[in-house]
mmCIF file of the N, C-alpha and C atoms, coordinates in Angstrom:
data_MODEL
# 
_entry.id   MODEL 
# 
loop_
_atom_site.group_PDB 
_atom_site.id 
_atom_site.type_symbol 
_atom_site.label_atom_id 
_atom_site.label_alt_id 
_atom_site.label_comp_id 
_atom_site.label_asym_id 
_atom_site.label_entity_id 
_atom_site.label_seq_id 
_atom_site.pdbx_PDB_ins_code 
_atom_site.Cartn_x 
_atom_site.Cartn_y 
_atom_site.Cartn_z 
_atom_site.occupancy 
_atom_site.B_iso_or_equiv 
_atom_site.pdbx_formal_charge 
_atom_site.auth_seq_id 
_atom_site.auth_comp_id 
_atom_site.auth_asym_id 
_atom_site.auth_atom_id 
_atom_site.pdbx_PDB_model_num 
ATOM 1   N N  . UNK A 1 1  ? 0.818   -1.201 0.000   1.00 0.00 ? 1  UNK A N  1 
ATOM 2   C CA . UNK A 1 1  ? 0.000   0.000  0.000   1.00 0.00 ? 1  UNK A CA 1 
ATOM 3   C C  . UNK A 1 1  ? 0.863   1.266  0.000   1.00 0.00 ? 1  UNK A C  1 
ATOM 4   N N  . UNK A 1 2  ? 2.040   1.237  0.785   1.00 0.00 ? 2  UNK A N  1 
ATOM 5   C CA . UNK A 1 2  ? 2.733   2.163  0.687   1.00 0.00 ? 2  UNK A CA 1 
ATOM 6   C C  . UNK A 1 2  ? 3.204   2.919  -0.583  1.00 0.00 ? 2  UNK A C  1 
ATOM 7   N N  . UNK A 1 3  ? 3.790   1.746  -1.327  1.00 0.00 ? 3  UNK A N  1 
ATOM 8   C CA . UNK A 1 3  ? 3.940   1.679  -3.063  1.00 0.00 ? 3  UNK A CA 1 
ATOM 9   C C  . UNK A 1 3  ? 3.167   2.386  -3.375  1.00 0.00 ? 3  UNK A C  1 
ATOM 10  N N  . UNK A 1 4  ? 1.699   2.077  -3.566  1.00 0.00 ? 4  UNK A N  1 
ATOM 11  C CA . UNK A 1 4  ? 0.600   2.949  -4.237  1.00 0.00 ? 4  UNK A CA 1 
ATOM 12  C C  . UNK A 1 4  ? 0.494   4.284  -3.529  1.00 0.00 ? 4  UNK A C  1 
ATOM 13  N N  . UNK A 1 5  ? 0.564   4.728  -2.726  1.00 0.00 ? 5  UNK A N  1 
ATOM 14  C CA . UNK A 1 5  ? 0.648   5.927  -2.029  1.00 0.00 ? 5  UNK A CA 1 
ATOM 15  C C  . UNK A 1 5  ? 1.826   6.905  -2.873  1.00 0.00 ? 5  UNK A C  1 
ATOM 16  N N  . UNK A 1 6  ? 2.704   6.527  -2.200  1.00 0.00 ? 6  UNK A N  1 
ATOM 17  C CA . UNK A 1 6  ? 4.008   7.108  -2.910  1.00 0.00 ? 6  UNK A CA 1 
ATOM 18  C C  . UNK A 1 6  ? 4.306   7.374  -4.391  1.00 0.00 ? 6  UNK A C  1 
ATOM 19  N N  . UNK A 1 7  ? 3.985   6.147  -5.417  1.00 0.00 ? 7  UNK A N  1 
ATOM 20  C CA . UNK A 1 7  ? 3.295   6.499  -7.201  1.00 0.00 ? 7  UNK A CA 1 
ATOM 21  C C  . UNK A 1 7  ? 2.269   7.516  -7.088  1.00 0.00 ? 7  UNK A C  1 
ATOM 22  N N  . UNK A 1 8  ? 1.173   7.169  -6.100  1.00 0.00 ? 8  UNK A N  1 
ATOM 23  C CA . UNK A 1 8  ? 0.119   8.441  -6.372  1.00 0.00 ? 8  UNK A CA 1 
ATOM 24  C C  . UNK A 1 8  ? 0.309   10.026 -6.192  1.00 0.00 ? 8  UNK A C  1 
ATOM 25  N N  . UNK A 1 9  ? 1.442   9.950  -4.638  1.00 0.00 ? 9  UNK A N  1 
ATOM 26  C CA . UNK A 1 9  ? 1.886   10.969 -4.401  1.00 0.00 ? 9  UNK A CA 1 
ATOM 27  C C  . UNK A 1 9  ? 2.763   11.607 -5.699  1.00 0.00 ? 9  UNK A C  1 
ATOM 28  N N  . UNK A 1 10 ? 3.920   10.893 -6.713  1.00 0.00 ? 10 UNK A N  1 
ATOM 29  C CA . UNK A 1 10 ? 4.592   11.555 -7.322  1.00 0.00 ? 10 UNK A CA 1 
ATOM 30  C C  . UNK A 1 10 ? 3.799   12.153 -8.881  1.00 0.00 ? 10 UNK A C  1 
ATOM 31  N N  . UNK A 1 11 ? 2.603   11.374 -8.904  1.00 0.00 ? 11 UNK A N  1 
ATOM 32  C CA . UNK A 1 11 ? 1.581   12.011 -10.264 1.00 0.00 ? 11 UNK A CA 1 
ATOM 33  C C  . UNK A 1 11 ? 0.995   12.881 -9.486  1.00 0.00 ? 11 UNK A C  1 
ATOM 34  N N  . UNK A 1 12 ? 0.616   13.021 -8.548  1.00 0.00 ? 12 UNK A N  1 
ATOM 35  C CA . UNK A 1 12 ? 0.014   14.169 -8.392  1.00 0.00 ? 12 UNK A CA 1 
ATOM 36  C C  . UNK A 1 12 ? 1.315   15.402 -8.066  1.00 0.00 ? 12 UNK A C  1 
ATOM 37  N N  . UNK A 1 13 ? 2.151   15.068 -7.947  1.00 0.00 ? 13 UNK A N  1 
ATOM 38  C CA . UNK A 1 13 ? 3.178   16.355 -7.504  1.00 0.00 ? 13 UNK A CA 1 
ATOM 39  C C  . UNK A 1 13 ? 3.526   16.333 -9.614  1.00 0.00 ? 13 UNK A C  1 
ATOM 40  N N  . UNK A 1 14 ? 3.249   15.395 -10.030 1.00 0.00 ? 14 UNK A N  1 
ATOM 41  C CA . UNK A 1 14 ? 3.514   15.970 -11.365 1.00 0.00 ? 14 UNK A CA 1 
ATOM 42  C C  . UNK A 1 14 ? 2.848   16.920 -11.871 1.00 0.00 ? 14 UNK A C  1 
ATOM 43  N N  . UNK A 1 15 ? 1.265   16.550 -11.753 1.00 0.00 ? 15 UNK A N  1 
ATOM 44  C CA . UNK A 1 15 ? 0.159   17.436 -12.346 1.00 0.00 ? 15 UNK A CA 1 
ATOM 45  C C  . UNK A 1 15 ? 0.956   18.763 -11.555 1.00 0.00 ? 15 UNK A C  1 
ATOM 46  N N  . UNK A 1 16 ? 0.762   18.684 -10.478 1.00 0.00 ? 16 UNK A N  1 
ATOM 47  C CA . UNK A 1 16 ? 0.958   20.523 -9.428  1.00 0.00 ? 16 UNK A CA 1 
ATOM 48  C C  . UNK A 1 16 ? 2.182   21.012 -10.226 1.00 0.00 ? 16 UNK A C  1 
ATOM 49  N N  . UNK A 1 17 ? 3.095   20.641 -10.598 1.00 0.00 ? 17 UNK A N  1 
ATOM 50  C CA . UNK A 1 17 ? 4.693   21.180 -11.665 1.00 0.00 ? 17 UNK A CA 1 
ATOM 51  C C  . UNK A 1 17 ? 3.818   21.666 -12.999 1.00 0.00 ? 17 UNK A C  1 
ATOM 52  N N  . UNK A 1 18 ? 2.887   20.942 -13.461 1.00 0.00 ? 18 UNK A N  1 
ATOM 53  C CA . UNK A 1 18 ? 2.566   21.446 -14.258 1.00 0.00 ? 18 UNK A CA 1 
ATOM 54  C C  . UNK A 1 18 ? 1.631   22.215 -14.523 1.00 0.00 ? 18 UNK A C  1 
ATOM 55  N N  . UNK A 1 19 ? 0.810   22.612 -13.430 1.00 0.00 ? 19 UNK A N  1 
ATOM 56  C CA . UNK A 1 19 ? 0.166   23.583 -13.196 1.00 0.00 ? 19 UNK A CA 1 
ATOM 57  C C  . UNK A 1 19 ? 1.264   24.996 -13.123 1.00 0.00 ? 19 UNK A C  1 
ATOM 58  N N  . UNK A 1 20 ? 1.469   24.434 -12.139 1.00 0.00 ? 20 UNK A N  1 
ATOM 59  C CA . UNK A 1 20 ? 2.824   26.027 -11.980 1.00 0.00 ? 20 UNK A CA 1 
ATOM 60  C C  . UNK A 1 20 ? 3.493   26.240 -13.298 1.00 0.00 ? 20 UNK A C  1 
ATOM 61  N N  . UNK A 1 21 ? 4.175   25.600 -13.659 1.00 0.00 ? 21 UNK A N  1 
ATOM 62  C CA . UNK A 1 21 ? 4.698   26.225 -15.011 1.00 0.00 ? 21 UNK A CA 1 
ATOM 63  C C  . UNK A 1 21 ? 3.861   26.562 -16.024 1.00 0.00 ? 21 UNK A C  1 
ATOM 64  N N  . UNK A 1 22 ? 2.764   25.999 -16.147 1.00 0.00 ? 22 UNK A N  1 
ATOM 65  C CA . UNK A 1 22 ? 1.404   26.986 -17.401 1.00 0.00 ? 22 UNK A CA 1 
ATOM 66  C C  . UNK A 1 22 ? 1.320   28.162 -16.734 1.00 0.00 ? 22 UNK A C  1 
ATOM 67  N N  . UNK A 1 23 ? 0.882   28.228 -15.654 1.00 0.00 ? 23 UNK A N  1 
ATOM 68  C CA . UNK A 1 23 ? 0.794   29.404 -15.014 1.00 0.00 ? 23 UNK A CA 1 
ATOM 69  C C  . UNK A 1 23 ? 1.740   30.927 -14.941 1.00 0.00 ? 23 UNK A C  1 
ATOM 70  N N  . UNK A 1 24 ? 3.134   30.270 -14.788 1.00 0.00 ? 24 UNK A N  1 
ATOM 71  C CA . UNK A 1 24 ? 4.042   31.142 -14.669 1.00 0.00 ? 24 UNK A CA 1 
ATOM 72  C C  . UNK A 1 24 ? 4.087   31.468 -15.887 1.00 0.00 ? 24 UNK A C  1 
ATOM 73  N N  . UNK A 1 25 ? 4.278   30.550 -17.380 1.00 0.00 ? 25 UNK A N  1 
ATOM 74  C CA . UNK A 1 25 ? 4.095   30.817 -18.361 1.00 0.00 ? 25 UNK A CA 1 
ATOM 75  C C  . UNK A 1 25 ? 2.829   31.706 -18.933 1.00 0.00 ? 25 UNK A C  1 
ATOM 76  N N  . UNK A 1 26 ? 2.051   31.451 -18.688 1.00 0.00 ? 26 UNK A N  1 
ATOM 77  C CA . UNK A 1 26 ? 0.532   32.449 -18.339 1.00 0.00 ? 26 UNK A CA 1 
ATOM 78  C C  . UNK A 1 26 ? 0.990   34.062 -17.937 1.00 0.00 ? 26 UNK A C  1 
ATOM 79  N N  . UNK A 1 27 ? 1.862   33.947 -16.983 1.00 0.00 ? 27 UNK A N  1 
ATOM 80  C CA . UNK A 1 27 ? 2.219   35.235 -16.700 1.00 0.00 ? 27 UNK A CA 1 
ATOM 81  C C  . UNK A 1 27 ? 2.948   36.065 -17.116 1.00 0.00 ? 27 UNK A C  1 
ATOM 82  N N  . UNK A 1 28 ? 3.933   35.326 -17.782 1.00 0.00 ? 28 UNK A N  1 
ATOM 83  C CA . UNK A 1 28 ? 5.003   36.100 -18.548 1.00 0.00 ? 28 UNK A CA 1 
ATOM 84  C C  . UNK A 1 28 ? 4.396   36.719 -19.846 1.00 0.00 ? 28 UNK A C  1 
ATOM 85  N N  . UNK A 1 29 ? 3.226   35.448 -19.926 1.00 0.00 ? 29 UNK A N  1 
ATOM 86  C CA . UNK A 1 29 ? 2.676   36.525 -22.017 1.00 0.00 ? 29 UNK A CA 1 
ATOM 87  C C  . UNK A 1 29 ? 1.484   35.686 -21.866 1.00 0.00 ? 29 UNK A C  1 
ATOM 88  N N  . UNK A 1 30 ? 0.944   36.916 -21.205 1.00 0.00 ? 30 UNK A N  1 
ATOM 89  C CA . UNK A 1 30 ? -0.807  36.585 -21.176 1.00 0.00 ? 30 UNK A CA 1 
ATOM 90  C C  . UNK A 1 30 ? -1.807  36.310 -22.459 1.00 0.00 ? 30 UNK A C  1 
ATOM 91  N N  . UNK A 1 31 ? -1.014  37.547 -23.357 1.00 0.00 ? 31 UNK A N  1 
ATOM 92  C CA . UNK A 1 31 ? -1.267  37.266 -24.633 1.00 0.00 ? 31 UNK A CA 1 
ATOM 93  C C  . UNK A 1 31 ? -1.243  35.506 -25.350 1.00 0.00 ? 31 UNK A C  1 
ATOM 94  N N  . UNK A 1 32 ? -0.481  35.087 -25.188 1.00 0.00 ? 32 UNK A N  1 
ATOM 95  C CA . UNK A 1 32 ? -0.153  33.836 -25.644 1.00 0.00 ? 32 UNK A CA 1 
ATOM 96  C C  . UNK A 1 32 ? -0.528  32.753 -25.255 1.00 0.00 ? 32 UNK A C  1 
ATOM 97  N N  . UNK A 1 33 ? -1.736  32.871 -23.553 1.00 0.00 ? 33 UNK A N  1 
ATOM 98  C CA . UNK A 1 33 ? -1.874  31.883 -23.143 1.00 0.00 ? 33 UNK A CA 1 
ATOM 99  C C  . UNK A 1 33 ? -3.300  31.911 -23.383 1.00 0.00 ? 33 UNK A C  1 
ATOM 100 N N  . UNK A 1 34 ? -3.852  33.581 -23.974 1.00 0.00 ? 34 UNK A N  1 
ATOM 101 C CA . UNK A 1 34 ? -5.255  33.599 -25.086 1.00 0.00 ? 34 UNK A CA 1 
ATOM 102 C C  . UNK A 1 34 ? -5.715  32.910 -25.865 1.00 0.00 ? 34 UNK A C  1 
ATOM 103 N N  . UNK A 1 35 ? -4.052  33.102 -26.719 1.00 0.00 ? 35 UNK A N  1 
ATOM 104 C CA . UNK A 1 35 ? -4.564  32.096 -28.197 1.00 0.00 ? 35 UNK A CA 1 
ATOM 105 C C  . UNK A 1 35 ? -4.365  31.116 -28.431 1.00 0.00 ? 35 UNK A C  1 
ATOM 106 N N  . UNK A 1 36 ? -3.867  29.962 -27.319 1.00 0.00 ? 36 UNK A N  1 
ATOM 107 C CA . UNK A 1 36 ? -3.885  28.601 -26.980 1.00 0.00 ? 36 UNK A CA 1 
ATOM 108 C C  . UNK A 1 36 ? -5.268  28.425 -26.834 1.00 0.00 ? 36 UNK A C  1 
ATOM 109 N N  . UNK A 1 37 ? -6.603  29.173 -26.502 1.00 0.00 ? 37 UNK A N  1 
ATOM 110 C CA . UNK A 1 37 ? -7.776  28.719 -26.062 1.00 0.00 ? 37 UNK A CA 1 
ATOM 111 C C  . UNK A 1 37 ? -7.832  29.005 -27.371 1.00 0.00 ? 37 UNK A C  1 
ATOM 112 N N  . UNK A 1 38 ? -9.256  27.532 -27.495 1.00 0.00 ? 38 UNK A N  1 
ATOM 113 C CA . UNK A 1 38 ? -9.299  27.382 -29.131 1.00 0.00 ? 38 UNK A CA 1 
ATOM 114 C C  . UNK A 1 38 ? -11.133 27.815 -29.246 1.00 0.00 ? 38 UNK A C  1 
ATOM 115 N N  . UNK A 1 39 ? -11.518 28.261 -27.724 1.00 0.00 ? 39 UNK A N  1 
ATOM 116 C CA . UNK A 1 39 ? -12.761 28.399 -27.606 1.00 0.00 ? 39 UNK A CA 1 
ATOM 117 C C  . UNK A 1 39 ? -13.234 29.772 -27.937 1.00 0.00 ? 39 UNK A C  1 
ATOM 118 N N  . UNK A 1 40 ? -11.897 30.668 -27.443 1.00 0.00 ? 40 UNK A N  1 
ATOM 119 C CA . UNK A 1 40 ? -12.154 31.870 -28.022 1.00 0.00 ? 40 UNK A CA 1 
ATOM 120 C C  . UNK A 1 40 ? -10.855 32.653 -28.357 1.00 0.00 ? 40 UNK A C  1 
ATOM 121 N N  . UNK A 1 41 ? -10.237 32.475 -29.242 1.00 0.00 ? 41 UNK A N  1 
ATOM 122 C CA . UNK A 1 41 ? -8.607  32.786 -29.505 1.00 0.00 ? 41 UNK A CA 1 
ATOM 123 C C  . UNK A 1 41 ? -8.523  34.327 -29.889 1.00 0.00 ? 41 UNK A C  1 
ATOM 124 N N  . UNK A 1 42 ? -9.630  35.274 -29.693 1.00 0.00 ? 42 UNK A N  1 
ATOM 125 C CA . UNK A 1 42 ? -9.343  36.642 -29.736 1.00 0.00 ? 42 UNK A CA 1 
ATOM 126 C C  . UNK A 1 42 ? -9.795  37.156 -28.431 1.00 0.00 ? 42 UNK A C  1 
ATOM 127 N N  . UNK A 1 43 ? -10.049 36.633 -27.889 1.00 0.00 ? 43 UNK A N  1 
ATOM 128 C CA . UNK A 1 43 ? -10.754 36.857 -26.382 1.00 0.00 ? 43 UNK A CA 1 
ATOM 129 C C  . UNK A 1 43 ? -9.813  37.365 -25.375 1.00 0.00 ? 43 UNK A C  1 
ATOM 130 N N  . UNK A 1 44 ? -10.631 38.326 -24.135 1.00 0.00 ? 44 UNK A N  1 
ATOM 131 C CA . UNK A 1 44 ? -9.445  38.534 -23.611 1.00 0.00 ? 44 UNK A CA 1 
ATOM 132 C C  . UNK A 1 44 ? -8.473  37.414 -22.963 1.00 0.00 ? 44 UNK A C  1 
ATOM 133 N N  . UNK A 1 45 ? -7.057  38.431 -22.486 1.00 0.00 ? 45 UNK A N  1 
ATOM 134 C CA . UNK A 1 45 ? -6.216  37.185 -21.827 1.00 0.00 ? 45 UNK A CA 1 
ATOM 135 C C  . UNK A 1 45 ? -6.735  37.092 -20.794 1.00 0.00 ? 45 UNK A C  1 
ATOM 136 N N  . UNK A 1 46 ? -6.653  36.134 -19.569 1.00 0.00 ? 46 UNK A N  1 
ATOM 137 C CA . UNK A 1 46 ? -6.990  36.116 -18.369 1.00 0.00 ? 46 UNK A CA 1 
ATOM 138 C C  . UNK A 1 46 ? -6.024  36.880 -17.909 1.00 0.00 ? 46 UNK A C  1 
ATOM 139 N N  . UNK A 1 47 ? -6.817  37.145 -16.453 1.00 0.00 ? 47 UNK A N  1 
ATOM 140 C CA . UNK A 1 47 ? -6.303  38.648 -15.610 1.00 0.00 ? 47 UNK A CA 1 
ATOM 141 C C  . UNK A 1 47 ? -5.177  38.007 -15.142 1.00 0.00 ? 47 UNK A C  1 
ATOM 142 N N  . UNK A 1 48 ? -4.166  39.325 -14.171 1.00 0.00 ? 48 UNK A N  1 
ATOM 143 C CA . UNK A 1 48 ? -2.904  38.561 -13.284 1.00 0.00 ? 48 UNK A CA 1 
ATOM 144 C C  . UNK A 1 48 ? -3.416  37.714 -11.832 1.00 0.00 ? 48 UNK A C  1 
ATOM 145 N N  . UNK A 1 49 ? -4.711  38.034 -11.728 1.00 0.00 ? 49 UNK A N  1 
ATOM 146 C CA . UNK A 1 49 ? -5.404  37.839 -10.218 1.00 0.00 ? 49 UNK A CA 1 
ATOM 147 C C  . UNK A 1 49 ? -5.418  35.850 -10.626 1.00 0.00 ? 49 UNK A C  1 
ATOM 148 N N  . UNK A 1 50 ? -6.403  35.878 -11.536 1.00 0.00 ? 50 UNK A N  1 
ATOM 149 C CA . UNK A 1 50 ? -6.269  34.446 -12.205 1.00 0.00 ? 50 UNK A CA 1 
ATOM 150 C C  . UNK A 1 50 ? -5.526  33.870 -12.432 1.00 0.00 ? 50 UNK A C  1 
ATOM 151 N N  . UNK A 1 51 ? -4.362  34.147 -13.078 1.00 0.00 ? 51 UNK A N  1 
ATOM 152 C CA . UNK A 1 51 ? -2.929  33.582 -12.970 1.00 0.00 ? 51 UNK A CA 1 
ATOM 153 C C  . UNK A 1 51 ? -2.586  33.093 -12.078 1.00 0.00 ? 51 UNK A C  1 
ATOM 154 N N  . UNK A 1 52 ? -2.587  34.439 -11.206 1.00 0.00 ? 52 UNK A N  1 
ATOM 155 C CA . UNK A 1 52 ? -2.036  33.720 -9.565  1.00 0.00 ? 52 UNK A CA 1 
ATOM 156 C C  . UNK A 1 52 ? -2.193  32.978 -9.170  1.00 0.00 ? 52 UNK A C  1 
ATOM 157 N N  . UNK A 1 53 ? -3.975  33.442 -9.201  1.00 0.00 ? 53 UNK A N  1 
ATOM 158 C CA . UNK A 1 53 ? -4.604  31.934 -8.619  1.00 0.00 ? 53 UNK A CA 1 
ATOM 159 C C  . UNK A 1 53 ? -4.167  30.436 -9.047  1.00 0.00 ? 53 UNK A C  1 
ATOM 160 N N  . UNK A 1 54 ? -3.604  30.246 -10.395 1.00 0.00 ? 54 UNK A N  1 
ATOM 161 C CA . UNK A 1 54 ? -3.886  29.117 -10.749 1.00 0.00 ? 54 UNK A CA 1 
ATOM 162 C C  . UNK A 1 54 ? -2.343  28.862 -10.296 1.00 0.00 ? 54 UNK A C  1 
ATOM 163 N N  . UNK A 1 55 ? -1.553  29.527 -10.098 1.00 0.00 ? 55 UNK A N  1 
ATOM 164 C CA . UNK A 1 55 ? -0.239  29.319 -9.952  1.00 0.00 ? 55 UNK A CA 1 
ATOM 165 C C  . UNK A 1 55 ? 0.144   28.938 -8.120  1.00 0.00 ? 55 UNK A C  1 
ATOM 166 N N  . UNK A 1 56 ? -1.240  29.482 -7.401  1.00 0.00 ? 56 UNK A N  1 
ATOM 167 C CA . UNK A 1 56 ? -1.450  29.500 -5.954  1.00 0.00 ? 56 UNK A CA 1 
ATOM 168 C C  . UNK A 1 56 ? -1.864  27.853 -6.127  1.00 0.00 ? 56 UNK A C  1 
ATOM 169 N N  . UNK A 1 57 ? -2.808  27.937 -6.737  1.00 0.00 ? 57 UNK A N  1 
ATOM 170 C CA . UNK A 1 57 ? -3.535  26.318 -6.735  1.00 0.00 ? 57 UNK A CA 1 
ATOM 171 C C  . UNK A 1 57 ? -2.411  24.889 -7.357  1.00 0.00 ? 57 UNK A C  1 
ATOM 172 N N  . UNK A 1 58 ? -1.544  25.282 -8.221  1.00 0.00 ? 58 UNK A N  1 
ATOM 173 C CA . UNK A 1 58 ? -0.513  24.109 -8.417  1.00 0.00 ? 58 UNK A CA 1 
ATOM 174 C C  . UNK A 1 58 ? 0.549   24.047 -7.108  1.00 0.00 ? 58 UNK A C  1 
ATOM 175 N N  . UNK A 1 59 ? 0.918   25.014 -6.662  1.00 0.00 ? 59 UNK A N  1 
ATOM 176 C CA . UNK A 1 59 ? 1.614   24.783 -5.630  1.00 0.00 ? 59 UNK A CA 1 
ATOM 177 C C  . UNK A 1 59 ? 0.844   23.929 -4.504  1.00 0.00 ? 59 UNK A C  1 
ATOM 178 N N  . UNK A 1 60 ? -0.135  24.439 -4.172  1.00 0.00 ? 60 UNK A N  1 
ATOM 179 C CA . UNK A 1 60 ? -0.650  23.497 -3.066  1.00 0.00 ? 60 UNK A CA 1 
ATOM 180 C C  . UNK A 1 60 ? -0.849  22.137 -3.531  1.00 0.00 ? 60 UNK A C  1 
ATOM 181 N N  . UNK A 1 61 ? -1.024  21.552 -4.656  1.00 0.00 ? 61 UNK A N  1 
ATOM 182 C CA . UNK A 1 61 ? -1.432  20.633 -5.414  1.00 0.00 ? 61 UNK A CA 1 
ATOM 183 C C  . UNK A 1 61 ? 0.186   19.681 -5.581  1.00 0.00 ? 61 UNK A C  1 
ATOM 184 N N  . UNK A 1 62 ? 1.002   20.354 -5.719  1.00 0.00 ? 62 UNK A N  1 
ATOM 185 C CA . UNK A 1 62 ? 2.870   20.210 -5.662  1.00 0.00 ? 62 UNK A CA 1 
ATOM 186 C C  . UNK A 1 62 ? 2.847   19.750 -4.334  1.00 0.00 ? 62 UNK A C  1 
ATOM 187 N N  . UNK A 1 63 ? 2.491   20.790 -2.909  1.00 0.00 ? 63 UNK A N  1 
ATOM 188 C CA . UNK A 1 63 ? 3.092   19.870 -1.621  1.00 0.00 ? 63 UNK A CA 1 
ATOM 189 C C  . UNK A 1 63 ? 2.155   19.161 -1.471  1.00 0.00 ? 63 UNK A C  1 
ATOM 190 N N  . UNK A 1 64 ? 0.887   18.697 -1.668  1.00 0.00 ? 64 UNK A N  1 
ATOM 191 C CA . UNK A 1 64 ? 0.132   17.736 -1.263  1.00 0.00 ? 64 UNK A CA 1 
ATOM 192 C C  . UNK A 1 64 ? 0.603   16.658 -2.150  1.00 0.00 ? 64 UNK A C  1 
ATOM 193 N N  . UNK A 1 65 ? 1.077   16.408 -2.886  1.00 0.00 ? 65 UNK A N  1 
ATOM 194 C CA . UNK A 1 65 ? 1.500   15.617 -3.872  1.00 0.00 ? 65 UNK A CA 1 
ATOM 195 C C  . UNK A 1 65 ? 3.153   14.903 -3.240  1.00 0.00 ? 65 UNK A C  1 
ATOM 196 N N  . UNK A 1 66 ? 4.035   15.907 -2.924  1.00 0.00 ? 66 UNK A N  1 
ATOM 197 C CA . UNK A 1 66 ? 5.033   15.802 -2.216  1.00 0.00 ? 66 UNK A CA 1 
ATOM 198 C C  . UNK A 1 66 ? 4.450   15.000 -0.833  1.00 0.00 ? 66 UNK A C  1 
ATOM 199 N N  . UNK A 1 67 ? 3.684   15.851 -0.155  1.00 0.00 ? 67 UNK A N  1 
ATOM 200 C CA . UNK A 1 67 ? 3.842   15.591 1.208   1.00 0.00 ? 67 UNK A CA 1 
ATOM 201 C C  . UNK A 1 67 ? 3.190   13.969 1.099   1.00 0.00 ? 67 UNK A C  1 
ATOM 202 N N  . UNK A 1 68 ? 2.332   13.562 0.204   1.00 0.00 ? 68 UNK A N  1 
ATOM 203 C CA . UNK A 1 68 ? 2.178   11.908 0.421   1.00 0.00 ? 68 UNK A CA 1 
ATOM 204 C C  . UNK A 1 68 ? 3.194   11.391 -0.349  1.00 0.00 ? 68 UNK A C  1 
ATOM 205 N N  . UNK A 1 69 ? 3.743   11.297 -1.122  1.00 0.00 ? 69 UNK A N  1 
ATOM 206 C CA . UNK A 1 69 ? 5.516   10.868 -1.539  1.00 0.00 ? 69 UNK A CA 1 
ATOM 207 C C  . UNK A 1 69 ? 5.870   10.247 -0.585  1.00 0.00 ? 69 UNK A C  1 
ATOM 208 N N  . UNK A 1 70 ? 6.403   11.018 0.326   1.00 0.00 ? 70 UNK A N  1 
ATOM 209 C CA . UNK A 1 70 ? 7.498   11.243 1.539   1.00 0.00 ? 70 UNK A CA 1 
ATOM 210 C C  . UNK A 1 70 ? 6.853   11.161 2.876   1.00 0.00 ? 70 UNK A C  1 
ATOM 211 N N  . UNK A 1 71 ? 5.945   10.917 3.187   1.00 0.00 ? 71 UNK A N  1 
ATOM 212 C CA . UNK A 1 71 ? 5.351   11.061 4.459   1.00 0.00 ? 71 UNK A CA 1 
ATOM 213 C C  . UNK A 1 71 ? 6.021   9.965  4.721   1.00 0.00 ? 71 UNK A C  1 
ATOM 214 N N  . UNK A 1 72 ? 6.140   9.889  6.068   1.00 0.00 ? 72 UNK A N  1 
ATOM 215 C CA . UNK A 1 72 ? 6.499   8.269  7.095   1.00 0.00 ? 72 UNK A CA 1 
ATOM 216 C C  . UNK A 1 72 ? 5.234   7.576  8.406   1.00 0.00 ? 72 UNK A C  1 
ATOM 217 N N  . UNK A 1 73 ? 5.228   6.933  7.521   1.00 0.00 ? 73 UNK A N  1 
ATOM 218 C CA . UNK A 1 73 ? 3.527   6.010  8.140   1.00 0.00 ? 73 UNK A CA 1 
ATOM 219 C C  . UNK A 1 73 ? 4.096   5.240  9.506   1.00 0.00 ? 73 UNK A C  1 
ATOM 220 N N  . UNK A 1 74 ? 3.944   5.495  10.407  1.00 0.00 ? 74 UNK A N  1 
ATOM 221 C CA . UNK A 1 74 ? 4.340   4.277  11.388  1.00 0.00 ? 74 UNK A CA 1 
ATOM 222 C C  . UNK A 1 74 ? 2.969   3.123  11.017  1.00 0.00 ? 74 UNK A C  1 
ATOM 223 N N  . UNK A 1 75 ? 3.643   1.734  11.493  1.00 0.00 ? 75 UNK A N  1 
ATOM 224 C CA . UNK A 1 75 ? 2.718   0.765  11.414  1.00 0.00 ? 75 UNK A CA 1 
ATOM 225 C C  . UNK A 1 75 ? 2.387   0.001  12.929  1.00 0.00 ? 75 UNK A C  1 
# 
């Protein structure tokens, strides 16, 4: 069980890396992370508040991901 914990922990600390880096990328050229949406590719960019957010939300998503990795279970 531990096994499965620890695999689950390191996909989910994957997804959270990759949240953060769209994000940060998001921030550097808002413009560019517009016309990746194919729903509305002249639309505005999303705000910096949103960014954040999403860049707030991979991090927590990163140590929860970490923190079951690495936790130590007594038995």
């Amino acid at each position: 069980m531990r096994y499965a914990e620890k695999v689950i922990g390191y996909l989910i600390s994957a997804l959270g890396l990759g949240i953060v880096i769209f994000g940060l990328l998001g921030l550097l050229d808002p413009l560019g992370a517009q016309i990746t949406n194919d729903s509305d590719p002249f639309g505005v960019p999303p705000s910096a508040t949103q960014l954040l957010l999403h860049v707030a939300l991979g991090i927590a998503v990163l140590v929860a991901g970490i923190w079951l990795a690495v936790r130590n279970r007594r038995m």
